[in-house]
N, C-alpha and C positions, 0 to 999 in steps of 0.2 A: 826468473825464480822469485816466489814473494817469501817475505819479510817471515818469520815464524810468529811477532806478532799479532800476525792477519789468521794464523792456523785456524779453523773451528774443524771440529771432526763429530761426526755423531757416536751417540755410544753403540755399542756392536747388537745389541738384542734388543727387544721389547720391552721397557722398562713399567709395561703393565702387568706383566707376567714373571717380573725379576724382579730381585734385587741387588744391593751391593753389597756384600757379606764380607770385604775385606780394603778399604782405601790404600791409599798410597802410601808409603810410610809409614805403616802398621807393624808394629813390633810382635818378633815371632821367636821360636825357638828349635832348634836343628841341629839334631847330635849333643844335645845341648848346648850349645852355641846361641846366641842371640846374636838377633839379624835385622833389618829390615826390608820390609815388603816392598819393591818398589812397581810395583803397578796395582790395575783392580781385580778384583773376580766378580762376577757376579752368576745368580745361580737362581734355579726354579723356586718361585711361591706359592705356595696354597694350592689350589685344587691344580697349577703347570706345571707341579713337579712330578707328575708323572707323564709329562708330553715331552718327546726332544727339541730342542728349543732352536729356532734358527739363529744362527749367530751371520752376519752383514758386515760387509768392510764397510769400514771407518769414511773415509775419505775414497778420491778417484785415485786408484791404485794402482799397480804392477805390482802381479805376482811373482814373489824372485824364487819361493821353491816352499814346496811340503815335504814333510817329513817326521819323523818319529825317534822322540830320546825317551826307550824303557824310563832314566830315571830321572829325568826332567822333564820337558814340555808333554811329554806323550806324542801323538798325534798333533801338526800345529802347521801353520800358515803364516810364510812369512811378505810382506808387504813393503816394498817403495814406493810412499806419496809420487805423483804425477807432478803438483804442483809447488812442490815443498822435497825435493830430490836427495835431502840429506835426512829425513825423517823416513825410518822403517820402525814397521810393526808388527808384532807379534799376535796370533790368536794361537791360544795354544790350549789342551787337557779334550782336543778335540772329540768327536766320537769317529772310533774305528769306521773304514768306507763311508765315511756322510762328504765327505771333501768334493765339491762338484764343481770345483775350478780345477788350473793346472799351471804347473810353472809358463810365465810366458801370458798367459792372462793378463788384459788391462780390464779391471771392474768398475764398476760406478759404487759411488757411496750407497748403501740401504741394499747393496745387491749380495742373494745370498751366497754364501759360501760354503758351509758347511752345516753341523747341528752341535752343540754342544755336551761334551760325554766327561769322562773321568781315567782316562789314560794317561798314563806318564807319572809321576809324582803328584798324585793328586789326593788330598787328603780330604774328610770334610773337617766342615770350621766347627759343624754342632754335633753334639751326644748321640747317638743313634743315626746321625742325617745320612741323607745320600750323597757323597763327595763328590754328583755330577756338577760342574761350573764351568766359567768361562774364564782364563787369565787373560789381559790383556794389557799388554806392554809397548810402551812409545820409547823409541831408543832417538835422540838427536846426533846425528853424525860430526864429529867437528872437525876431524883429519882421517885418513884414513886406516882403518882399525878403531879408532878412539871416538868411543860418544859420551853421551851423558842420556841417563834416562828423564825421560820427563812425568810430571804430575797428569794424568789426563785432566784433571777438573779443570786445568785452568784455561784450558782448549775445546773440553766442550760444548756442544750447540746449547743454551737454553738448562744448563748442568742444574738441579738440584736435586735433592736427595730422596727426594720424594715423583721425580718428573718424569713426566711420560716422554716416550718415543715420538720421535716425529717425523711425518711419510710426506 
């Protein structure tokens, strides 16, 4: 099993055709409640956001199950690293029928998975926008039941804010 500070994982979409409309620790509010955000979204730009977008596991994976919460994830894909066994992930606001893995599935990193939609509690971030986006969530396992969510930047391949995908 290696070390979580060897982790790199790539980001789930194309980041020439996305963006990130919400980091990690992004302060929000719910029911009025303030919260924070603890993973990313990212979501179509410019002339892609009217294309469905492929959305790619992270890392070399095992698919532990898909499934659907009306009022959370929507449609979403959940993930245990191969090589990293206590780090599961989330892809979740998936679009209905695009899911082209299955529980029991081992994927390769960049390999598609599904497309990205706006089911489940999926709001958008801008005035008029399309709420379609990607959430994506890194949970670190540390007993069982109990994790801690993680930052993805700090694990990304080549992360910055402006950077493209890489195949």
């Amino acid at each position: 099993m290696e070390r979580i500070e060897k982790l790199k994982i790539l980001k789930p979409v194309n980041m020439l055709q996305n963006v990130i409309t919400s980091r990690y620790w992004s302060p929000r509010i719910r029911g009025g409640i303030p919260y924070f955000h603890r993973a990313y979204d990212f979501a179509p730009q410019g002339r892609h956001i009217l294309h469905k977008q492929d959305v790619v596991a992270s890392v070399l994976s095992r698919v532990l199950k898909i499934d659907y919460e009306p009022n959370g994830f929507g449609v979403y894909t959940k993930h245990q690293a191969i090589d990293f066994p206590d780090l599961i992930f989330y892809n979740a606001h998936l679009e209905e029928d695009s899911v082209c893995v299955k529980a029991g599935d081992v994927v390769d990193a960049k390999q598609i998975v599904a497309k990205m939609g706006h089911t489940g509690n999926s709001r958008s971030r801008w005035i008029g926008g399309d709420p379609t986006h990607l959430h994506q969530e890194f949970r670190w396992m540390v007993d069982r039941g109990n994790y801690v969510k993680l930052d993805a930047a700090l694990y990304y391949q080549d992360f910055n804010w402006l950077g493209a995908f890489r195949v």
